[in-house]
C-alpha positions in Angstrom: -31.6 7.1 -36.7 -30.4 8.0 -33.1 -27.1 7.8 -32.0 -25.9 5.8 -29.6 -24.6 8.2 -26.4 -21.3 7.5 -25.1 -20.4 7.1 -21.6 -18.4 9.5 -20.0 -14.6 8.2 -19.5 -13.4 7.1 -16.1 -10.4 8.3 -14.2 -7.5 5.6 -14.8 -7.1 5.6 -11.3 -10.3 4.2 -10.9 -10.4 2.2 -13.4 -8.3 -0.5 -13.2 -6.1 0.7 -16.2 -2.2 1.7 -15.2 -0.9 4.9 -16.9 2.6 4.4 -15.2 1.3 6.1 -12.6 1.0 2.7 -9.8 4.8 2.1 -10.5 6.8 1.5 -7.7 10.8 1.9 -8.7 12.6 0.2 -5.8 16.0 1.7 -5.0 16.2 3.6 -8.4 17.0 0.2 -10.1 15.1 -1.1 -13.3 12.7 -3.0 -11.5 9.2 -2.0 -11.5 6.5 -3.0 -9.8 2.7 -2.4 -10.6 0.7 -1.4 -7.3 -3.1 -1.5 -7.7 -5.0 1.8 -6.4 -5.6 0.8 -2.3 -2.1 -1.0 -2.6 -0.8 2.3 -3.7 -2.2 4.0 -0.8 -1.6 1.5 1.7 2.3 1.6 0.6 2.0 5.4 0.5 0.6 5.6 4.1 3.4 3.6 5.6 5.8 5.8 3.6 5.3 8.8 5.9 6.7 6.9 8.9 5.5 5.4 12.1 3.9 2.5 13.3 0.2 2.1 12.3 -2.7 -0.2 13.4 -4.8 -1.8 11.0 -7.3 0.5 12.5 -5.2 3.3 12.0 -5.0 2.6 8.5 -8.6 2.0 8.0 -10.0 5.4 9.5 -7.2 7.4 7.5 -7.5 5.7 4.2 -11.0 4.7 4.6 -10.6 1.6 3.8 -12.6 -1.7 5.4 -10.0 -3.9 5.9 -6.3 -3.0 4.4 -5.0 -6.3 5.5 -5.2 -8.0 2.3 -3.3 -4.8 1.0 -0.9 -5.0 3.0 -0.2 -9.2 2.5 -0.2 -8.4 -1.5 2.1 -5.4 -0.7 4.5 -7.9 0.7 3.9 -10.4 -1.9 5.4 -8.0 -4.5 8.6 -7.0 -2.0 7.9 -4.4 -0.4 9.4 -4.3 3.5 7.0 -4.3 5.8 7.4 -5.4 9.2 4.8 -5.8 11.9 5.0 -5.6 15.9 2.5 -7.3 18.0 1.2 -4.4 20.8 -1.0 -5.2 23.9 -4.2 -3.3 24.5 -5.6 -1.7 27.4 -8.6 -4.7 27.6 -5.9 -7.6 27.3 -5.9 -8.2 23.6 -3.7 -7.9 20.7 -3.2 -6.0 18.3 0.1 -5.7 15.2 1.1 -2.1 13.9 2.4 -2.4 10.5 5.8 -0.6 9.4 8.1 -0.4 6.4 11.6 -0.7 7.2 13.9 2.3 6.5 17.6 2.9 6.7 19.4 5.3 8.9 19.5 7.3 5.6 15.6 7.4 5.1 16.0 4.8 2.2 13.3 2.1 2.2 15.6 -1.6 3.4 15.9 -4.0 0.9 13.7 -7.3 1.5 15.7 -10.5 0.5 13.6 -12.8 -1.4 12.9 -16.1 1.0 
């Protein structure tokens, strides 16, 4: 008889399983939040600092569309604030933020 082969493991990361490592810890308290892998990205992008189109975001992170990221992102309490911008051609456009401090500490979100 012929064994079956197995298939080759896949990267947590990838694979939808959580090794502690999509765990968001928000202002060292207990509370923990689970971040899927683009969410995690998304939130670490915005970390850095600055203001940042959608297409901003998309070209870094290669991502299609991290809108849907960045609603789920809020969803689970994370800061974020937008600012509508005017274009050069007479549209508009929002760059995404997350609120800090004057101490560089991510601002707390009050639940609505």
């Amino acid at each position: 008889m012929k064994q079956k082969e197995q298939a080759p493991g896949t990267r947590s990361e990838y694979a939808g399983a959580n090794n502690g490592t999509g765990k968001y810890t928000q202002f060292g308290n207990d509370v923990q939040i689970s971040f899927g892998y683009h969410q995690r990205r998304v939130y670490n992008f915005l970390l850095q600092g600055g203001c940042h189109s959608v297409a901003d975001i998309s070209a870094a992170l290669r991502l299609s569309d991290p809108r849907s990221s960045i609603r789920d992102l809020r969803a689970k309490g994370v800061p974020i604030a937008d600012v509508w911008c005017d274009s050069e051609h007479g549209g508009r456009f929002k760059r995404y933020f997350i609120q800090q401090d004057n101490a560089g500490k991510e601002a707390q979100r009050w639940p609505r």
